[in-house]
LUMMIGU-530390 format. One line per field, with one value per residue (C-alpha): residue number from 0; chain; x, y, z. Coordinates in Angstrom, 1 decimal, decimal comma, padded with zeros to 4 digits, m for minus. Layout:
# LUMMIGU-530390
k	NUM/... $
c	A/... $
x	X/... $
y	Y/... $
z	Z/... $
# end
This chain:
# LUMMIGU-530390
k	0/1/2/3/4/5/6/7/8/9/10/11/12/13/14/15/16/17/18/19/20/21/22/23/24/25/26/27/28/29/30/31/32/33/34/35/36/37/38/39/40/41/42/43/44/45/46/47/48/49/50/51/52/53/54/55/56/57/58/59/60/61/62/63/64/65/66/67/68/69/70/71/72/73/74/75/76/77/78/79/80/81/82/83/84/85/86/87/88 $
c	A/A/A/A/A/A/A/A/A/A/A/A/A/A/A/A/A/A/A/A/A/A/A/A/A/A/A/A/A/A/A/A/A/A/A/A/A/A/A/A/A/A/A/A/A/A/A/A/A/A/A/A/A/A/A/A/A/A/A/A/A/A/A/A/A/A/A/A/A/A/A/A/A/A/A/A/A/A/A/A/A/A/A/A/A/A/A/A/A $
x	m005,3/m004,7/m004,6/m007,8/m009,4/m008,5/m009,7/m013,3/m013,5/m012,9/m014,8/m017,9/m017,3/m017,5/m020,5/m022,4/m021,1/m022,4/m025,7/m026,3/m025,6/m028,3/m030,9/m030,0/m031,0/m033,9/m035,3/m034,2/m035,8/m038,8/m038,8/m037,9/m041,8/m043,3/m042,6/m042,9/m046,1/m046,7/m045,3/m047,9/m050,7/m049,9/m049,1/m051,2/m049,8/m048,2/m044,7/m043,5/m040,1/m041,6/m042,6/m039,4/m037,4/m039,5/m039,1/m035,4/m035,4/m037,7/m035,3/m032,4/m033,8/m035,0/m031,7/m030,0/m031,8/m031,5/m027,9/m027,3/m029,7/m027,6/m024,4/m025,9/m026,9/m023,5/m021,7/m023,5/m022,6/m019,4/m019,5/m016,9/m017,3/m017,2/m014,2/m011,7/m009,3/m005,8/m004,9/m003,2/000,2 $
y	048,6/051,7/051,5/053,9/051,5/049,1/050,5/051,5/047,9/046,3/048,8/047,7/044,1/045,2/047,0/043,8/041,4/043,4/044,1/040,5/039,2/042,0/041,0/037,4/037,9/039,8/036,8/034,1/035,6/035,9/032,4/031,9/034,0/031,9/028,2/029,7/030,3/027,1/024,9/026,4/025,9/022,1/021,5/024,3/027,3/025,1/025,7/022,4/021,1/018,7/021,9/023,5/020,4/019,4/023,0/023,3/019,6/021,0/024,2/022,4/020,1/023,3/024,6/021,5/021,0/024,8/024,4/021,5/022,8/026,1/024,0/022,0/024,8/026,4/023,6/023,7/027,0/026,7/029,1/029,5/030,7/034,5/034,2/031,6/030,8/030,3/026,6/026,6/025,4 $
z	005,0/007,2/010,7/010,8/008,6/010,5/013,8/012,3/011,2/014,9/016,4/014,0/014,1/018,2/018,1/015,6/018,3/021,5/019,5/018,8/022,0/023,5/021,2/021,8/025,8/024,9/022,7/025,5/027,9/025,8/025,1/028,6/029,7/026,7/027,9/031,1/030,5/028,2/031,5/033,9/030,8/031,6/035,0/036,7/038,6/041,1/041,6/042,7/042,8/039,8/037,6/037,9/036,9/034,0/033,2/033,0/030,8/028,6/028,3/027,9/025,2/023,0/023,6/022,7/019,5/018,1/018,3/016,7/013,8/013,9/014,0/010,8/009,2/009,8/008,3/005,2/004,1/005,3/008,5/010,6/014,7/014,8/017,6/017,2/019,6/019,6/020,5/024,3/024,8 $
# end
């Protein structure tokens, strides 16, 4: 492969990257407004120490569960991370 071809090539596996992490934050922080919004549904508008806790643990339990689906799915069609690292040492 040339090295033009092989600088158009990094530059659009750059570009996919950078786009998906953008529309990754624009869809947290749309699920971030919609339990938001689901949270103070339940517990009222009060913004107690309480509310923001149960809150965050019900954050980090959706989080914590889409990943390990991803991760499953992943695994069954053989995926791979987009970015590898190099071991250390």
């Amino acid at each position: 492969m040339s090295k033009s071809a092989a600088q158009t090539r990094a530059t659009i596996q750059s570009m996919i990257t950078l786009a998906s992490a953008a529309l990754g934050l624009v869809c947290a922080l749309a699920w971030n407004d919609a339990i938001k919004s689901a949270m103070k549904s339940l517990l009222g508008e009060d913004d107690s120490l309480a509310g923001l806790f149960t809150y965050a643990i019900l954050a980090t339990i959706i989080a914590v569960v889409v990943l390990l689906a991803l991760a499953k799915a992943s695994a069954k069609v053989g995926g791979e991370a987009s970015i590898s690292r190099e071991a250390e040492g």
